[in-house]
C-alpha positions as CSV (number, residue, x, y, z in Angstrom):
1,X,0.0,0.0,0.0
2,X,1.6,3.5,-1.3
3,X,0.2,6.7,0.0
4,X,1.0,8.9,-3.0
5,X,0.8,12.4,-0.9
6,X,2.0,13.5,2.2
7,X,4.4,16.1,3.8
8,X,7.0,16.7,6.4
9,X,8.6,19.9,7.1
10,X,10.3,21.9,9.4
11,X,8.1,24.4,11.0
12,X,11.6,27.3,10.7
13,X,11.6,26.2,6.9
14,X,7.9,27.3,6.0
15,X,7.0,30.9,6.5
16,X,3.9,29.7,4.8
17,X,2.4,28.0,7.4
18,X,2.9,31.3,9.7
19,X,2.4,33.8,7.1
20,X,-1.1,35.6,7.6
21,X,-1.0,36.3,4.0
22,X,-1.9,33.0,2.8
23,X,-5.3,31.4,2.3
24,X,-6.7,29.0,4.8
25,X,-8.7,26.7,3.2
26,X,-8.2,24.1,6.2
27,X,-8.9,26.3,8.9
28,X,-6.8,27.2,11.7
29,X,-3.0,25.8,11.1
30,X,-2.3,26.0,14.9
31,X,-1.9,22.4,15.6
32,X,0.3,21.5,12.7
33,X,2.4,24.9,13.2
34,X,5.4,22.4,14.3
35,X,7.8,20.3,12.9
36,X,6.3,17.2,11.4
37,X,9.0,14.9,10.4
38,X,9.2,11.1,9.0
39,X,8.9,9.3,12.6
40,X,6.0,10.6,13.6
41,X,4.5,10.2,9.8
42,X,6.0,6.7,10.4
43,X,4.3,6.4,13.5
44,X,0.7,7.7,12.2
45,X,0.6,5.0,9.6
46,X,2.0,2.0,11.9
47,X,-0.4,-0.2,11.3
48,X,-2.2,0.5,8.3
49,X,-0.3,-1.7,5.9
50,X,0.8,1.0,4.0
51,X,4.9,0.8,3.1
52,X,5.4,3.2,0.7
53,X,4.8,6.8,0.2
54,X,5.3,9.7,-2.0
55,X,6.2,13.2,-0.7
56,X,4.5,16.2,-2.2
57,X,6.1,19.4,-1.7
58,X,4.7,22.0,0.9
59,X,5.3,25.4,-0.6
60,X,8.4,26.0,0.6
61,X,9.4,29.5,0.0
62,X,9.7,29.3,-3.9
63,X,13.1,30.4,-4.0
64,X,14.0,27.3,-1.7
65,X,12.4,25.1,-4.3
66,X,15.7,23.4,-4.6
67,X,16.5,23.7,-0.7
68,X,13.4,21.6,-0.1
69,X,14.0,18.6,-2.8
70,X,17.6,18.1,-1.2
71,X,16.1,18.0,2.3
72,X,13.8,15.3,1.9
73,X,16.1,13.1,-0.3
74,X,18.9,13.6,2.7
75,X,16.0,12.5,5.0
76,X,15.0,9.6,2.5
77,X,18.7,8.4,2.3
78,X,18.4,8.9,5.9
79,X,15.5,6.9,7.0
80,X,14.1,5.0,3.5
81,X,10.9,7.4,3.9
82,X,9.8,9.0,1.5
83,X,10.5,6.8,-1.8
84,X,9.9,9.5,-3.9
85,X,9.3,13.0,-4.7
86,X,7.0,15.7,-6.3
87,X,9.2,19.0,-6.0
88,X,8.4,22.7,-7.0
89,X,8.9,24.6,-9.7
90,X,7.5,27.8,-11.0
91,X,5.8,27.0,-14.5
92,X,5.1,30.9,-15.2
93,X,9.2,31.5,-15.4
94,X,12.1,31.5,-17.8
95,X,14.3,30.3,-15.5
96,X,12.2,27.1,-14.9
97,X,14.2,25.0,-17.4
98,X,17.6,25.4,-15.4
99,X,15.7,24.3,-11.9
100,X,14.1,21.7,-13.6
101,X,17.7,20.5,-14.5
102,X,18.8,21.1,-11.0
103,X,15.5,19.0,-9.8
104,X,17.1,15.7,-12.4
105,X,19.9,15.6,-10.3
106,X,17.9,14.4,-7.0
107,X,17.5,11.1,-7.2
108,X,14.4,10.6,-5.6
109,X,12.2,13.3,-7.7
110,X,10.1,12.1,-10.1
111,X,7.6,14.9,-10.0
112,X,6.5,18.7,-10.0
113,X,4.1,20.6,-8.4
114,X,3.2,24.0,-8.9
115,X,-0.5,24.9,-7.8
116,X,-2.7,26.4,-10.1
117,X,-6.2,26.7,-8.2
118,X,-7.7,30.0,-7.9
119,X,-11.3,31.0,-6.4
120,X,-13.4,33.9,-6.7
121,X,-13.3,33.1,-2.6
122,X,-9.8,34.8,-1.5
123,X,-9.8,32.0,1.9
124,X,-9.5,29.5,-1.3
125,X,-7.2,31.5,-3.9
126,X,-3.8,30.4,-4.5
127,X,-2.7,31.3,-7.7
128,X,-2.4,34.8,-9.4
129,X,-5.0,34.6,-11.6
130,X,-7.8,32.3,-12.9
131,X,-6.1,31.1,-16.1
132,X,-2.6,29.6,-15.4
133,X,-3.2,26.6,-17.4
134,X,-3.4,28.7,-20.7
135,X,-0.5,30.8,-20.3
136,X,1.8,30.1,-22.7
137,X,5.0,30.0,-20.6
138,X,3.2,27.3,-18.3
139,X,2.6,25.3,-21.1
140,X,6.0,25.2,-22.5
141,X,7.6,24.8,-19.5
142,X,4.9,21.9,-18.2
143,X,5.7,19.7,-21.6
144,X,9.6,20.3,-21.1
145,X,8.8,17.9,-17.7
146,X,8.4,15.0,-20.3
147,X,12.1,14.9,-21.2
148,X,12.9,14.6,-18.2
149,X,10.1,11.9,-17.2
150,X,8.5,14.0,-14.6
151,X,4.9,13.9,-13.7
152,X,2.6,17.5,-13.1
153,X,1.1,17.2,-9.8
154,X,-2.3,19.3,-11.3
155,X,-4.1,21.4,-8.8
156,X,-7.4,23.5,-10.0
157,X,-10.7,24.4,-9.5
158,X,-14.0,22.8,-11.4
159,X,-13.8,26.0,-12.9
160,X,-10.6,26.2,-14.3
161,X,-10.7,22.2,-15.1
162,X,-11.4,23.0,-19.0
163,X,-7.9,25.2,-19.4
164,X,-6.2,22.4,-17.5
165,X,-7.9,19.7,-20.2
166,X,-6.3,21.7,-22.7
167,X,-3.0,21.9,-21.2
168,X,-3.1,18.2,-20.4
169,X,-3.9,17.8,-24.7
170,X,-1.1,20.2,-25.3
171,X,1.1,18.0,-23.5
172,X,0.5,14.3,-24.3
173,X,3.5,13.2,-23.4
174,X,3.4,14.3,-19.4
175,X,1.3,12.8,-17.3
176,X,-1.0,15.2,-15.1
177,X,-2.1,13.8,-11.6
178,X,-5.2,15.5,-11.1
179,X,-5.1,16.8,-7.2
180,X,-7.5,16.0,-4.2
181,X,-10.4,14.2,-7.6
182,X,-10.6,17.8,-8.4
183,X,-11.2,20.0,-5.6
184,X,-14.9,19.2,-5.0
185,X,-15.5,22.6,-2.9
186,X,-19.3,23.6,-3.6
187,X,-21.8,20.7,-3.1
188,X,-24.6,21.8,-4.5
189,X,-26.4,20.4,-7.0
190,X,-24.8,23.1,-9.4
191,X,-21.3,23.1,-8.3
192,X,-21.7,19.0,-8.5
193,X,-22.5,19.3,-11.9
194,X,-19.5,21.7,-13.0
195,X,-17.5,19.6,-11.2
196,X,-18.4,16.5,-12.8
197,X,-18.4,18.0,-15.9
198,X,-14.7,19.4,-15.3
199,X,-13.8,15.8,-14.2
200,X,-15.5,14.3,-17.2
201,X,-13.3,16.3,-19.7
202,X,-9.9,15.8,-17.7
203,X,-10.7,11.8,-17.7
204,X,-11.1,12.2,-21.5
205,X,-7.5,13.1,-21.5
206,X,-5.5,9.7,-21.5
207,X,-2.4,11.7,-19.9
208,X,-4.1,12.4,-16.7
209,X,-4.5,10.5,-13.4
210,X,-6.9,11.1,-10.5
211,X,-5.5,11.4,-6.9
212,X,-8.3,10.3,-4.6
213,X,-6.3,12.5,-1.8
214,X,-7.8,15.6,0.6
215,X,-11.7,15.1,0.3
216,X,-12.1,16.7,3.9
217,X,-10.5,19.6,2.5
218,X,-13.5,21.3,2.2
219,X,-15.8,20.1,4.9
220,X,-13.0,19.8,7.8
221,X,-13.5,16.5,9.2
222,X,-13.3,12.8,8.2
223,X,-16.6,11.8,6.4
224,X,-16.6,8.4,5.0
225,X,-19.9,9.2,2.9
226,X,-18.5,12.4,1.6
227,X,-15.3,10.2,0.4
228,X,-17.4,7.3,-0.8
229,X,-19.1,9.8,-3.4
230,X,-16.1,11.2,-4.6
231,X,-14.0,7.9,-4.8
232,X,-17.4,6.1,-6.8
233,X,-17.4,9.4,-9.5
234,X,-13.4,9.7,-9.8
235,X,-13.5,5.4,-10.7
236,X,-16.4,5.5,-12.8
237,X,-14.7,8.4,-15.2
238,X,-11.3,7.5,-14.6
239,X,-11.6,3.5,-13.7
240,X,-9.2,2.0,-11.2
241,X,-5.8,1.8,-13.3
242,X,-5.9,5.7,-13.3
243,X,-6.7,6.8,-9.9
244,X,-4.4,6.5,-7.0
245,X,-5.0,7.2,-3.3
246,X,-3.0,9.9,-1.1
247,X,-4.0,11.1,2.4
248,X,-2.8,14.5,2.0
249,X,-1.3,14.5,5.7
250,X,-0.3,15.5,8.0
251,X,-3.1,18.2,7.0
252,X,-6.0,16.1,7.7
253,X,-4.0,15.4,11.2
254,X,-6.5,18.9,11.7
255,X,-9.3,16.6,11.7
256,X,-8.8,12.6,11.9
257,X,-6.4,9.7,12.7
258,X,-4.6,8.2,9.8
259,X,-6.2,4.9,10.7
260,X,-9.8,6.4,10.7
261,X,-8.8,8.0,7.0
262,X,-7.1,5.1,5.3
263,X,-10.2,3.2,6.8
264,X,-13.1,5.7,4.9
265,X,-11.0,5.3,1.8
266,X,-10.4,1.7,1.9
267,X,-14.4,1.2,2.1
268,X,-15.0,3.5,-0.4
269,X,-12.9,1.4,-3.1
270,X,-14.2,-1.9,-3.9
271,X,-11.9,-4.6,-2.8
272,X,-11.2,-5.7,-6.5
273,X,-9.9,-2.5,-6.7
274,X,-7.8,-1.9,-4.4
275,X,-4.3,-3.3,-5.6
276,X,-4.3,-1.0,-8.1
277,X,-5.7,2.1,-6.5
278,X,-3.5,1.7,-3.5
279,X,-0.4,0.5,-4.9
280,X,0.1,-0.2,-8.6
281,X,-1.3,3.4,-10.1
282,X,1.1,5.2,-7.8
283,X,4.0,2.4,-8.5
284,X,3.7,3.2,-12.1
285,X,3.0,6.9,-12.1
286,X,6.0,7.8,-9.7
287,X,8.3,5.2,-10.8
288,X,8.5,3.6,-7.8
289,X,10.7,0.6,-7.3
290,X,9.3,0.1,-3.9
């Protein structure tokens, strides 16, 4: 069992957690505001069966994009934990190609993330402006990632989940792992429908993946029902061999027990499922020789 998205940091090492300028989509931070380091990840999981995992980087400050990958490879060489990683980059610069290149020399990183998702709700906005995915200086820089066999750790809105489709057709040969099934943040019965459709036309792009990771985003607790619902849509458009789970912790720390989270997801896929969900999707889309 692989979970595909977590973090650990050092509290010293990310002004963004303490920064009042940033959103707070997940409430207050103050019980995370800490270091959060592979033991105790290690310990959270003990027991779950999972033996593998996938660290996704936690907005470091950008200009310590590099700073961050060579941390958590030292702590990987250090401990085994994590077995790979999704690093930063900034997609909107000219200067991305040489970090990119910097990024190739860590052994472990097999990834990039760079969020995209922006909301008309300033609590939820992270990015500059609405339309990252169609600005063309993202787009070159994103299919430059395929030379160098790295993922894109995709992070948007239902709203913006058209510009990402066409990003994801301008660059076939990267694969996109769609973030957190695609942010489901209004539950309505109209923001259900845009974000199916949204969902719909991503899954119609063969390059991109779902990550079933950080459905209590949203709602701020552990609800197996809300999961369930989420899970049944992102397998029914993407079907099992591209979705993979993540638990998106220690965020969700805020609100539940690893156990109690692996436990909602693990119901939520159906049992033929869940060799591929849990481990081979991940294995395949990271590279992992775990």
């Amino acid at each position: 069992m692989i979970d595909a998205h977590h973090h650990i940091w050092r509290q010293a090492d990310l002004p963004w957690l303490l920064g009042p300028e940033q959103p707070r989509i997940f409430g207050p931070y103050a019980p995370i505001k800490r270091d959060y380091l592979i033991e105790e990840f290690q310990q959270d999981i003990k027991s779950t069966g999972i033996t593998g995992s996938v660290y996704v980087q936690a907005n470091w400050s950008p200009n310590w994009a590099l700073d961050e990958a060579r941390w958590v490879q030292a702590e990987s060489e250090r401990s085994g934990w994590p077995m790979a990683i999704v690093a930063y980059a900034d997609m909107r610069s000219h200067a991305c190609p040489m970090v990119l290149a910097q990024l190739s020399a860590i052994p472990g990183v097999r990834g990039i993330r760079h969020q995209f998702h922006w909301h008309e709700n300033p609590l939820y906005r992270f990015a500059p402006h609405h339309d990252l995915c169609e600005d063309p200086m993202v787009r070159e820089n994103v299919a430059k990632l395929a030379d160098l066999d790295f993922s894109f750790d995709l992070q948007v809105f239902a709203s913006q989940m058209p510009g990402a489709a066409r990003l994801a057709d301008a660059c076939p040969d990267v694969t996109f792992v769609l973030q957190h099934a695609g942010m489901l943040e209004d539950t309505s019965d109209a923001g259900r429908a845009l974000w199916f459709d949204g969902l719909k036309a991503l899954a119609d792009c063969p390059n991109v993946v779902c990550k079933l990771s950080g459905l209590g985003t949203f709602i701020h607790r552990n609800d197996p029902t809300h999961i369930a619902d989420q899970v049944k849509t992102a397998l029914k458009l993407f079907g099992p061999e591209r979705c993979l789970y993540g638990s998106n912790y220690p965020i969700e720390k805020l609100w539940t027990s690893y156990p109690d989270l692996f436990a909602a997801f693990l119901k939520a896929v159906p049992k033929t499922h869940h060799q591929t969900v849990f481990n081979e999707t991940a294995s395949r889309v990271y590279r992992l020789k775990h």
